[in-house]
C-alpha positions in Angstrom: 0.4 -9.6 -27.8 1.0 -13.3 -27.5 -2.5 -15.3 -27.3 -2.9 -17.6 -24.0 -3.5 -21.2 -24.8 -7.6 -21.4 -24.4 -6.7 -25.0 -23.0 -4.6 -23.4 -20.3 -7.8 -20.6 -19.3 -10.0 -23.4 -19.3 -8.2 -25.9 -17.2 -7.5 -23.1 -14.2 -11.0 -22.2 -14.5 -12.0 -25.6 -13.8 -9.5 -25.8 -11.0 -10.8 -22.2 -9.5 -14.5 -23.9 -9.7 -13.3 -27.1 -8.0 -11.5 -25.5 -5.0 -14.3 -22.6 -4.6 -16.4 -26.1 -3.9 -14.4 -27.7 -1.5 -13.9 -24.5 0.5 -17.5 -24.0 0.8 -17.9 -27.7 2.3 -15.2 -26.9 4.2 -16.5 -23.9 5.8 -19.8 -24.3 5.7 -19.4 -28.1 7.5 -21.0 -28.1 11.1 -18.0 -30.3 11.7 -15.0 -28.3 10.2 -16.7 -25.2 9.4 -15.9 -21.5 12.0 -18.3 -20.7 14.4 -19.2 -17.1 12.1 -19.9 -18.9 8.3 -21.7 -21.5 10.5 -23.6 -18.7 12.4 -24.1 -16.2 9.5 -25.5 -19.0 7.0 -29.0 -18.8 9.2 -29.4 -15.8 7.4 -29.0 -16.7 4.0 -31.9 -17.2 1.6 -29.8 -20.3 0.1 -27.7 -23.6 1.2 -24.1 -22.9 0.0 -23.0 -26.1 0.3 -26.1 -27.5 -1.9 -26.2 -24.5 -4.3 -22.1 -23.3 -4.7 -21.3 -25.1 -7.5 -18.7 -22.9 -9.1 -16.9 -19.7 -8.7 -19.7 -18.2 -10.3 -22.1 -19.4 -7.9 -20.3 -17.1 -4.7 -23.0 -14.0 -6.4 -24.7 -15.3 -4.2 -23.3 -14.1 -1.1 -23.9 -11.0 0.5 -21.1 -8.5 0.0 -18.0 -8.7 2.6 -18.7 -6.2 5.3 -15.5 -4.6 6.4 -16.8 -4.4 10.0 -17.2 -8.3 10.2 -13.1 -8.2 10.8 -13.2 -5.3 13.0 -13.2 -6.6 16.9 -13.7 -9.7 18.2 -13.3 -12.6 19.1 -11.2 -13.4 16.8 -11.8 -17.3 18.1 -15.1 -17.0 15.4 -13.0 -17.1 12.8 -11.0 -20.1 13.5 -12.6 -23.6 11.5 -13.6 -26.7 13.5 -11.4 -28.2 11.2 -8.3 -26.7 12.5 -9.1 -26.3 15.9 -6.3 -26.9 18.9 -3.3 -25.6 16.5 -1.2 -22.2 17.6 -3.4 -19.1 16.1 -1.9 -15.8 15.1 -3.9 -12.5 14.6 -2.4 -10.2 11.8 -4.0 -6.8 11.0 -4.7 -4.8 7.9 -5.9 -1.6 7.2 -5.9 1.2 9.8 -5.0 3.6 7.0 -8.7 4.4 8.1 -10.8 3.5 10.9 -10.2 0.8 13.8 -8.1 -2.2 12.4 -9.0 -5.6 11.1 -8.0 -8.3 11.9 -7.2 -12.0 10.4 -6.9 -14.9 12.0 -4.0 -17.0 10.7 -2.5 -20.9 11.3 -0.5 -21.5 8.3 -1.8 -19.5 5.2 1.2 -17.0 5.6 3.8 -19.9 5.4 2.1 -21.7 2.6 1.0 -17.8 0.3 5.0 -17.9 0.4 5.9 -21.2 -0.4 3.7 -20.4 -3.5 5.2 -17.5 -4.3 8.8 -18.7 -3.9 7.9 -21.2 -6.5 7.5 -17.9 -9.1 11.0 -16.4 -8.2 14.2 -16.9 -10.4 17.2 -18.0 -9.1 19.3 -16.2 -10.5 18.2 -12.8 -9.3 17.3 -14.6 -5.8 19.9 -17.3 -4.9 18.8 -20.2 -3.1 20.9 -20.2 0.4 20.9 -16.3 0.3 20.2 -14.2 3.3 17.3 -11.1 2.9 16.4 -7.7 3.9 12.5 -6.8 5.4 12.7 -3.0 4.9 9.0 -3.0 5.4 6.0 -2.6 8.7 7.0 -4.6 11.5 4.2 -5.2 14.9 0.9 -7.0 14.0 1.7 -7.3 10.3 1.4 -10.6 8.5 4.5 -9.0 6.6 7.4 -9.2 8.9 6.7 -13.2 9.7 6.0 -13.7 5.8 9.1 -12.4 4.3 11.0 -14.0 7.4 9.1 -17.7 6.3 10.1 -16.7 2.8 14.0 -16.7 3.4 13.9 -19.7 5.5 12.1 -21.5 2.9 14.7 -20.6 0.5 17.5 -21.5 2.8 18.2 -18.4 4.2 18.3 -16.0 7.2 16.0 -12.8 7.5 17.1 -9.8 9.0 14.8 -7.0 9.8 13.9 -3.5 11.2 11.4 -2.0 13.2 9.3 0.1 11.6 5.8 1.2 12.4 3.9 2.9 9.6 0.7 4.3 11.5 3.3 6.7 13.7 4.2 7.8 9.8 0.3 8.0 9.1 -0.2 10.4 12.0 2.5 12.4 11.6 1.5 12.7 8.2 -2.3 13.4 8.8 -0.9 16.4 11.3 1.2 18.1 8.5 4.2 17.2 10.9 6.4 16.2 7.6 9.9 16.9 9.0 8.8 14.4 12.2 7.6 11.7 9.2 11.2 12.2 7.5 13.3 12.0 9.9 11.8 8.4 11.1 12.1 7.2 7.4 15.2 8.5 7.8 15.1 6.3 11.1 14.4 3.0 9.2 17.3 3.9 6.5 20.1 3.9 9.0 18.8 0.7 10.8 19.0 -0.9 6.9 22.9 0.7 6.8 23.5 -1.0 10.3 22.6 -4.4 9.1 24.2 -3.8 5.2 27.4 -2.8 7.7 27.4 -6.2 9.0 29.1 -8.3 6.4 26.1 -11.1 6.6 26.0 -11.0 2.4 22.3 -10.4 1.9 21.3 -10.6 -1.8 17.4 -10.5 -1.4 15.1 -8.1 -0.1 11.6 -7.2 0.0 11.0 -3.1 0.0 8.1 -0.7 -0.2 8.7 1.5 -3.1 9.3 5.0 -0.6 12.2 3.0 1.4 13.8 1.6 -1.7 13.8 5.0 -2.9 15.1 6.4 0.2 17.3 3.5 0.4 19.0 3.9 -3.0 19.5 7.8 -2.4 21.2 7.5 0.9 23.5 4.6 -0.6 24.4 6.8 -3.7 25.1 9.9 -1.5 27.3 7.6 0.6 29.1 6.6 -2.8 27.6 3.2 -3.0 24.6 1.7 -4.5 21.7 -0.9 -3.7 23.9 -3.2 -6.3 27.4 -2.7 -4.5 26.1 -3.9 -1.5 25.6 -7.1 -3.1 21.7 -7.2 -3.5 21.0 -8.8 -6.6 17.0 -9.6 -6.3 14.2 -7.2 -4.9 10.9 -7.4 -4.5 8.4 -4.8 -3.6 4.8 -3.9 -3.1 3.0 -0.5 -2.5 0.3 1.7 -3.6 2.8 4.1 -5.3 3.6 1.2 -7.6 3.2 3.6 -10.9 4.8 2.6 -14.4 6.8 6.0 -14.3 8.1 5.2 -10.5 9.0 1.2 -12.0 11.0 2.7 -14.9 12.5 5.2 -12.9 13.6 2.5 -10.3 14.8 0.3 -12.9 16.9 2.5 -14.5 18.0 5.1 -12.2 18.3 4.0 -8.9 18.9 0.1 -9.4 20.6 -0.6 -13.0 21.4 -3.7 -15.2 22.4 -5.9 -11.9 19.6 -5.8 -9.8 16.0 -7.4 -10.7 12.8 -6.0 -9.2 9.6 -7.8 -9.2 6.4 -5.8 -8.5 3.7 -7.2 -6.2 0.4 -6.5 -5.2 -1.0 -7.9 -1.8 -2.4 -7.8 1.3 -3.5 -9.5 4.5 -6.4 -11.2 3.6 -5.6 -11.9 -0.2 -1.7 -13.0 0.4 0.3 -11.9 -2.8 -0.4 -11.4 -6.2 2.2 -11.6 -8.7 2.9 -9.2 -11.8 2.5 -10.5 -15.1 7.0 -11.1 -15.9 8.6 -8.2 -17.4 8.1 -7.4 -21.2 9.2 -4.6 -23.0 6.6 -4.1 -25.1 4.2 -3.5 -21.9 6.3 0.0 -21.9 6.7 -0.6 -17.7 3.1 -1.2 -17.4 2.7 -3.6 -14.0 0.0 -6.0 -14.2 -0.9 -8.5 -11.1 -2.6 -11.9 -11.2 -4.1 -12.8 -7.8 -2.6 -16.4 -6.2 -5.4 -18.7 -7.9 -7.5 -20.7 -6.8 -6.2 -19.7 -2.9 -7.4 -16.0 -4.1 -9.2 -14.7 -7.0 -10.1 -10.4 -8.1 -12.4 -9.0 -10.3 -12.4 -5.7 -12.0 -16.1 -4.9 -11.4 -18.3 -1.6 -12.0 -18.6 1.1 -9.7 -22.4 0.9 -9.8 -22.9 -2.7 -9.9 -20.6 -5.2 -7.4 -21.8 -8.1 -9.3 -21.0 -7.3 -12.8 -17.2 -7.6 -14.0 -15.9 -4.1 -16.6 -14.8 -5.3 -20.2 -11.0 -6.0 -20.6 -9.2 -2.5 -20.5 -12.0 -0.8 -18.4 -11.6 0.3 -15.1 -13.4 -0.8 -12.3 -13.2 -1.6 -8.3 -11.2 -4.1 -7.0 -13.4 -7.1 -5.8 -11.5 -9.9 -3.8 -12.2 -13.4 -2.9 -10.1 -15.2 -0.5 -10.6 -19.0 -0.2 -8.2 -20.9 2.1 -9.2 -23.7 4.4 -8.7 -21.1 7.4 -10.4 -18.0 5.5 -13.2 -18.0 3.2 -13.8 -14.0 2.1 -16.2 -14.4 -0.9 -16.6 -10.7 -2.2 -14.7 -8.2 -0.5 -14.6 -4.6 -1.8 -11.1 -3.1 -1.6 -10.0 0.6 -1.3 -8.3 0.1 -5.0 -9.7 0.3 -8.5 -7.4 -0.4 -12.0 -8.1 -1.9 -15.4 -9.1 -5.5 -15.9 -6.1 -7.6 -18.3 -6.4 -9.9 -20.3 -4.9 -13.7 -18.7 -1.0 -14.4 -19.1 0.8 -17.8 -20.1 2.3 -17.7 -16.7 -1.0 -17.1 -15.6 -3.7 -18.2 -17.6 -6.6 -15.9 -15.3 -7.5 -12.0 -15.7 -5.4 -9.8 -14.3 -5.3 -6.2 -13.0 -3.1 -2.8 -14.1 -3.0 0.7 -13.0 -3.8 -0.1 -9.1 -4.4 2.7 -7.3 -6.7 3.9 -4.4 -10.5 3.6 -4.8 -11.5 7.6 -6.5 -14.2 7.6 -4.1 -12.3 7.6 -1.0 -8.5 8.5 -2.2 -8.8 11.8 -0.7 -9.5 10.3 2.9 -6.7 7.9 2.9 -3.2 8.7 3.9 -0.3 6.6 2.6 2.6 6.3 4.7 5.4 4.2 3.8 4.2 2.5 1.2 
């Protein structure tokens, strides 16, 4: 495997340390900082705007409770800095439990933007139209993707599709009830491929793309004959055998598919670009310095597993309108080495958390 420039590792670690500073001034400023980081830093033991003074230095934070995004008001969340400018409220989860929720100005727009920036033209033309075969409602999703193709000149189209009706009909055995409503979302995605508006792009969970590719071929047509030439997707069920099997079987040579890991509070995290000798393995690099993960131990939060190991998925989200330093998510994987794309660790082998898998239902992801 091709060594990373150290030069390169060095300089975005630098960067990472920089920005983790100003978002700490930021948020923990009595002038710009939100109402709960200035409320919840009585009860710290330390000064984070005296003592942060590198990525390092978050250790020092409690962990991320879950519950701190569960209920309201949502106002708590919003900074000084930013106050008076239109707020949306996106939520994640509710796999398990009651919903949180994220307070959002402008993150969604720009976590695009930067991920536009790592798409290839060729496979996603400039000017081209898209497909959102994904969760509509009180998802950052819908509004992202649709920023996404207007940002890249194009027009969005969409269906409605709300994936905790397909986590309760799972959860009640009723699996003819979930089918037939994925079966639901498929013929709203015919409707619009019917339409002659020449979409090319497309974001897709890795169950509808499946579904998607099986209806066209039984219909005597194919994800490429309708003209899509650039996919990319994001799930849990993202597996290496399920990538290969995509690849070869239900796209072919003319379609590209990018793998992507992400979520509401993190914003996307991009895979490491395709390699044959990774033999299909997907690895994802968070959005640094706007987000940063760590592979750490399952009996120690604070200590980060050797390259190769497995380990929990730790988050940090550090935007000028969210500052998440620590957050334990419901995946684990291996920790990678860095990538000359991007020079930071990265993370293979995603999948849900062993300790709570067998509580979680996945719907259409």
């Amino acid at each position: 495997m091709a060594m990373v420039d150290s030069a390169k590792i060095a300089a975005a670690k630098d960067r990472l340390d920089q920005h983790t500073v100003e978002t700490i001034h930021w948020h923990f400023s009595p002038e710009t900082g939100s109402p709960f980081w200035l409320e919840k830093a009585k009860t710290f033991n330390f000064d984070p705007v005296k003592e942060v003074k590198s990525f390092e230095d978050l250790k020092k934070f409690p962990h991320f409770e879950d519950d701190w995004l569960r209920g309201g008001p949502i106002s708590r969340w919003v900074p000084k800095g930013l106050a008076g400018k239109p707020v949306y409220v996106f939520e994640t989860g509710g796999t398990t439990g009651l919903p949180k929720s994220r307070m959002v100005i402008e993150d969604h727009w720009i976590d695009y933007e930067e991920f536009s920036k790592t798409l290839d033209d060729k496979w996603f033309p400039p000017g081209s139209n898209w497909l959102m075969l994904g969760p509509s409602g009180p998802r950052r999703l819908r509004l992202a993707i649709e920023h996404l193709a207007q940002y890249r000149g194009g027009i969005c189209f969409c269906i409605d599709l709300d994936p905790r009706w397909v986590v309760k009909l799972l959860k009640q055995g009723r699996i003819k009830e979930a089918e037939d409503y994925k079966n639901h979302c498929i013929d709203q995605v015919l409707t619009i491929l019917k339409g002659g508006h020449d979409i090319k792009c497309a974001f897709m969970t890795p169950k509808l793309l499946e579904a998607l590719a099986l209806k066209l071929i039984d219909n005597g047509s194919s994800i490429a004959e309708e003209g899509i030439t650039g996919i990319f997707g994001g799930g849990t069920e993202f597996s290496p055998q399920w990538y290969r099997y995509c690849c070869e079987e239900l796209l072919g040579p003319d379609v590209f598919m990018t793998p992507t890991y992400g979520n509401t509070l993190m914003g996307l995290a991009c895979s490491k670009p395709f390699d044959p000798a990774d033999n299909y393995k997907i690895t994802y690099h968070a959005p640094q310095p706007r987000a940063a993960i760590e592979v750490v131990d399952f009996k120690d939060y604070n200590k980060v597993v050797d390259y190769g190991q497995t380990g929990r998925v730790k988050l940090y989200t550090m935007t000028k309108e969210l500052f998440v330093p620590g957050f334990m998510e419901r995946d684990e994987g291996e920790r990678e080495l860095p990538c000359d794309k991007f020079p930071w660790d990265g993370i293979s082998g995603t999948r849900p958390f062993h300790e709570i898998a067998k509580s979680t239902t996945v719907g259409v992801y």
